[in-house]
N, C-alpha and C positions, 0 to 999 in steps of 0.2 A: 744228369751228370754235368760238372760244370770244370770246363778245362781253360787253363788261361791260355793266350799266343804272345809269346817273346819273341824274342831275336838280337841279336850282334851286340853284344854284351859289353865287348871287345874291353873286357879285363885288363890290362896290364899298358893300357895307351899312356905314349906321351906326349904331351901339347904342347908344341914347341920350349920342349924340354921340364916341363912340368908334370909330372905325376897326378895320375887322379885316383888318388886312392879314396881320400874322404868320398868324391862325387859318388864312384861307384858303392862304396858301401853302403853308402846310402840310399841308395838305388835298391839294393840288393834287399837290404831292411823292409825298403818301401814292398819289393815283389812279395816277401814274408808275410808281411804283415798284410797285406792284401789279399793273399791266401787263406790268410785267418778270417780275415773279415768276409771274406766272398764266399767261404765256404769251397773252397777250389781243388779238384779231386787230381786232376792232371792235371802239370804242367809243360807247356812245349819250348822251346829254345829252337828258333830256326838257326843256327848256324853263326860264324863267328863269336864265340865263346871269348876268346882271348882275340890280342891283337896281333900278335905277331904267332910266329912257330913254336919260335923257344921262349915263353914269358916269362919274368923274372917271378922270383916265388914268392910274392908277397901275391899275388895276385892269382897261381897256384893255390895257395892256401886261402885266398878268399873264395876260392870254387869250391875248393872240397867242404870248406868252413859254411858255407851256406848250404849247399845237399845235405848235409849230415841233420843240417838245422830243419830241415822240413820234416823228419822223422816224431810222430808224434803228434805230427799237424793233421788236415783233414788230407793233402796231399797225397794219395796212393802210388801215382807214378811220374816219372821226371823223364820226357824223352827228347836228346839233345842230336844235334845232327853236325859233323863238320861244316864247316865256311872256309871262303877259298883264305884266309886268314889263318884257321886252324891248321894245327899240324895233323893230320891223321894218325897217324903214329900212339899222337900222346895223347890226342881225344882219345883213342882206342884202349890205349896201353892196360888201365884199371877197370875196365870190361868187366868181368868177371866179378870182380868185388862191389862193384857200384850196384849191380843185378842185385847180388843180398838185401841192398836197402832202395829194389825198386825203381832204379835208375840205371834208364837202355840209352846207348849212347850206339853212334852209324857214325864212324870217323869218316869211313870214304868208302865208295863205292867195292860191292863185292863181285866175284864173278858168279856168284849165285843170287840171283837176284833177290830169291824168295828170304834172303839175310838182313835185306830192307823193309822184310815188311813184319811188324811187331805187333803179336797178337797178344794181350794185356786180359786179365784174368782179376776177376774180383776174389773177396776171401773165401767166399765158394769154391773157387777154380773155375766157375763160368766166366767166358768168352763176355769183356766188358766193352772193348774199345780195339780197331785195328789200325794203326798210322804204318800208313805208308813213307818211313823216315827215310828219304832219298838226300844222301850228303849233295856236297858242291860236287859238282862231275866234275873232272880235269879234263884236257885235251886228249889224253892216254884212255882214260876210261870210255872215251867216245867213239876212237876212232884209229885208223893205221895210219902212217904217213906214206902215202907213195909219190914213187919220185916225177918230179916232172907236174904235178897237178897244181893249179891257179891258186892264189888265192881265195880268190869264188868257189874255187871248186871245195877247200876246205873249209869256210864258212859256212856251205850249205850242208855238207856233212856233220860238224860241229851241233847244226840245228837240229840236223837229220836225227841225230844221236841222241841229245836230249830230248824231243818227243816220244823217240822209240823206247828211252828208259825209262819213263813214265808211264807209258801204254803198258810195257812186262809188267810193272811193278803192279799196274792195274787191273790187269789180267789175273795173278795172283792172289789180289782179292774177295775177286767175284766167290769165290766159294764158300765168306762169311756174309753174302748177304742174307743167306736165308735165317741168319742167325739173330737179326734186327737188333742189330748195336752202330754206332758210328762208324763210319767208313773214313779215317782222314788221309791225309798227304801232306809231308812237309819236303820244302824244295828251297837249296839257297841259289839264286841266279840271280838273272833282271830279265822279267818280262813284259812284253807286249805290252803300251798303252799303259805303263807306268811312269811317275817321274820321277827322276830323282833329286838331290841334293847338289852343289855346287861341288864339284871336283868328286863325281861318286861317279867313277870310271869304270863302264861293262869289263867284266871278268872276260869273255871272252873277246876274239879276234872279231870284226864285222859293227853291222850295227847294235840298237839295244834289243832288239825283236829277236830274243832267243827263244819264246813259244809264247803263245798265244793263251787267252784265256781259253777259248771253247776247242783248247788242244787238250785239259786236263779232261780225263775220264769224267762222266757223269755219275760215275760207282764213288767220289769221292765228297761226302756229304761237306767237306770244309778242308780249304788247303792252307795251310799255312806257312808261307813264305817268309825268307829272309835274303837281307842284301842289301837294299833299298833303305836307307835311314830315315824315309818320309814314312810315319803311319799314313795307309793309302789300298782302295779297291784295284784291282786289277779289270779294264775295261769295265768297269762300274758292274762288277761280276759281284753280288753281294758277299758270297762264299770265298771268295779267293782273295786274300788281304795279305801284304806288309804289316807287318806290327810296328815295324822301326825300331832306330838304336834308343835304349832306356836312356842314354845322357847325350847333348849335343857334342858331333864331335867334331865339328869343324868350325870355326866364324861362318861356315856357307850354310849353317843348319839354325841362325838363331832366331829365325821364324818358324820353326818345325816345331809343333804342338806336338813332344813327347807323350805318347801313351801304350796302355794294350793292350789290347780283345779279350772281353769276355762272353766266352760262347756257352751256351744254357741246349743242352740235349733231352728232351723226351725219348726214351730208347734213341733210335737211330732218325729222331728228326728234329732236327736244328730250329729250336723256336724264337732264339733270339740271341743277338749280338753286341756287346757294350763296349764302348772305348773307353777306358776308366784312364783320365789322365794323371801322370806322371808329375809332380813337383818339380819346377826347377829349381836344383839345389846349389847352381850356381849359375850364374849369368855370363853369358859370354855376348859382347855388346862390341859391335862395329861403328865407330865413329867417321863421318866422312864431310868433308868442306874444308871452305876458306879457315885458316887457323884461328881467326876470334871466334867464328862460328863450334870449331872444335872444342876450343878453350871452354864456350861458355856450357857444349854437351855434356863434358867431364865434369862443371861443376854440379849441373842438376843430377850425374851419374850417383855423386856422391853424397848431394845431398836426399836422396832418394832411399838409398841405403836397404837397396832390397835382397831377398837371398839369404841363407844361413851360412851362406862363404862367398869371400871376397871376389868380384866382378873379377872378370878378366878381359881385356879391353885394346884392339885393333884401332890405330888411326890410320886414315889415309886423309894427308893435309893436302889440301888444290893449292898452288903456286905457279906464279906468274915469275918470276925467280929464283933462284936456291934462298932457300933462309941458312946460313951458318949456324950449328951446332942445334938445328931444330930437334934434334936426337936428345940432348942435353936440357933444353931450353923446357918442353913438353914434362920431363920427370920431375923437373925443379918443379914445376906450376903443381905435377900432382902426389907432390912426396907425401902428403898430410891426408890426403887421400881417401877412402873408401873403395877404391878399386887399385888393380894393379896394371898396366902396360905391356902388354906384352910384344905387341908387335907396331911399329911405328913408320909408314909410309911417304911416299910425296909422290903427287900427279902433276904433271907440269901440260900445259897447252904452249907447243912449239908453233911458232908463228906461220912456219911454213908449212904445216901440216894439216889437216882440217880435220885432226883424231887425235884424243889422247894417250898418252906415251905410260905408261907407268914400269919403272925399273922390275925385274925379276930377279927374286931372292932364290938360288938353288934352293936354298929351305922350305919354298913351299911347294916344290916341285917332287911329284914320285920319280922314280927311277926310269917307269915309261916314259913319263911326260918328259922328261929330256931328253931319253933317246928318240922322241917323234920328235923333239924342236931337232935334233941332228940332222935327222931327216930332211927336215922343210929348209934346211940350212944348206942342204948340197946342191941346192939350185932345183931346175923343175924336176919331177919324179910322178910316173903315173898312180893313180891313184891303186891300181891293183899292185902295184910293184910294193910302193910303202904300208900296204895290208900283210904282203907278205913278208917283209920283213921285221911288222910288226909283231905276226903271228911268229917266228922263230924267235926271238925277243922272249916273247912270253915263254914260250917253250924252255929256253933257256934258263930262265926264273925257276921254274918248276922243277928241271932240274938240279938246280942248285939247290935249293931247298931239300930234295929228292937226299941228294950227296951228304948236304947238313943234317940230317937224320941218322943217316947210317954208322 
């Protein structure tokens, strides 16, 4: 059996206000077409599908437009898992009708646990494959709030939670192994002994050590994780992988060698693993120096002319001065172009400082990450204090979203 591993797809993103719509379709083509070529029987999606809750429906319709596409293919089943991105609601909503053609989707955690774990059935009806599809846990799915308890105290429960919904999950298992088919697990979090991506901030309160590699059962022949946009082993665990996001999605990602696992099963033992990389289908390129030094990157950028769509392209200009209308001056130089500009900086070395300063744009800032700079801005604050009100922050997030749903 040979199943691919995906993850965070994040359909309907926008990049400082640009659409990616060609990037991911193309992406989308490439997983098809990969599947054809691979021969690939299952495919996995670890979580974040879309990017947001409510996605705009062009990106709706590029989800459903691609499952329907895999009908016909060697592809037998599709099983997708919420991310803390998705909306549960709307991952879930078409349940039932997606099952017709094959495709099990886990928006979010159930109170029956054994609703996560999906036994898969060849055209025999024998027992082919069992995934252990555990969505993103919320804070609510893990744990009660009581009053009066630390910080700590809720981050270790937080942890607590998520090991113990893995161990059920895997407990529930155990009763297909005598059936000698794969055992898997799909989990979206950040674990243990993983890195990540520039600005790819732990889902939950604490640090990023939400479980451990030699935390996941040993009944689980291959886990497949999302979250993490870096394809990447978890503690050099060969079993337990990121796949990463199919397109870069940040400037902090444009060293991340896009790809995704290709896992190869004899019955229920994993003989082999492939990273089949991913095309980049547009380039996203960080520029950084003294402005001739910029100047002269932009022109090799475009005389280069790599990609089947136009660069998108960050400077951060080093100045010893302000330059007047550097904003202006920079578009002029690259109107003629081969790439486009999207975002345009300046770092200044203040004489009296022995660090450099660089201005912050609210725009590349999440909603957390300004409410910690609030934080760090009301003068000193212990550090279990601003966990906790980190952690009701996020809670609040939730829901709202929670509300936005109903």
């Amino acid at each position: 059996m040979k199943i691919l591993h995906t993850s965070d797809w994040h359909l309907g993103q926008k990049f400082l206000s640009k659409d990616r719509i060609q990037e991911h379709q193309m992406a989308l083509d490439w997983i098809r077409q990969t599947i054809l070529d691979q021969e690939v029987e299952v495919l996995l999606v670890a979580g974040d599908v879309f990017d947001i809750g409510n996605p705009p429906s062009y990106a709706r319709q590029m989800y459903y437009k691609f499952l329907t596409s895999l009908q016909g293919t060697y592809c037998r089943h599709v099983v997708i898992i919420g991310g803390n991105h998705d909306s549960p609601s709307m991952i879930n909503a078409p349940k039932e009708l997606l099952q017709i053609l094959n495709v099990h989707v886990v928006g979010a955690a159930s109170e029956n646990i054994e609703d996560e774990l999906l036994v898969l059935k060849d055209n025999d009806g024998l027992t082919e494959l069992v995934v252990a599809a555990v969505p993103f846990l919320r804070d609510r799915d893990l744990r009660s709030s009581v009053a009066g308890e630390t910080g700590m105290e809720r981050i270790a429960k937080i942890r607590e939670g998520i090991v113990q919904h893995f161990k059920d999950v895997a407990d529930c298992a155990k009763k297909y192994q005598q059936e000698k088919v794969p055992i898997l697990a799909m989990g979206h979090l950040y674990a243990k002994g993983a890195k990540a991506s520039e600005k790819q901030n732990n889902i939950y309160i604490g640090d990023v050590a939400n479980i451990e590699g030699k935390q996941f059962s040993p009944i689980f022949d291959y886990v497949a994780l999302g979250h993490l946009h870096r394809a990447q082993l978890v503690n050099k665990v060969d079993h337990i992988r990121y796949s990463g996001s199919i397109i870069p999605l940040s400037f902090g990602e444009v060293l991340d060698k896009k790809s995704v696992y290709l896992l190869d099963f004899e019955k229920e033992k994993l003989t082999n693993i492939a990273a089949i990389k991913i095309p980049r289908f547009r380039a996203l390129i960080s520029v950084e120096g003294p402005l001739e030094k910029v100047k002269a990157r932009l022109e090799k950028i475009n005389t280069d002319r790599k990609g089947e769509l136009i660069p998108w392209v960050e400077v951060l200009v080093e100045v010893e001065e302000t330059i007047p209308n550097l904003d202006g001056e920079l578009r002029d130089f690259t109107k003629e172009f081969w790439l486009e500009l999207l975002k345009i900086r300046t770092k200044k070395q203040h004489q009296s400082l022995d660090k450099l300063a660089t201005t912050v744009n609210l725009d590349d800032l999440t909603p957390l990450e300004v409410f910690e700079k609030k934080c760090d801005s009301e003068g000193e604050m212990k550090e279990e204090e601003k966990k906790s009100l980190v952690h009701t922050f996020k809670e609040l997030q939730d829901w709202m979203v929670d509300r936005e749903e109903e």
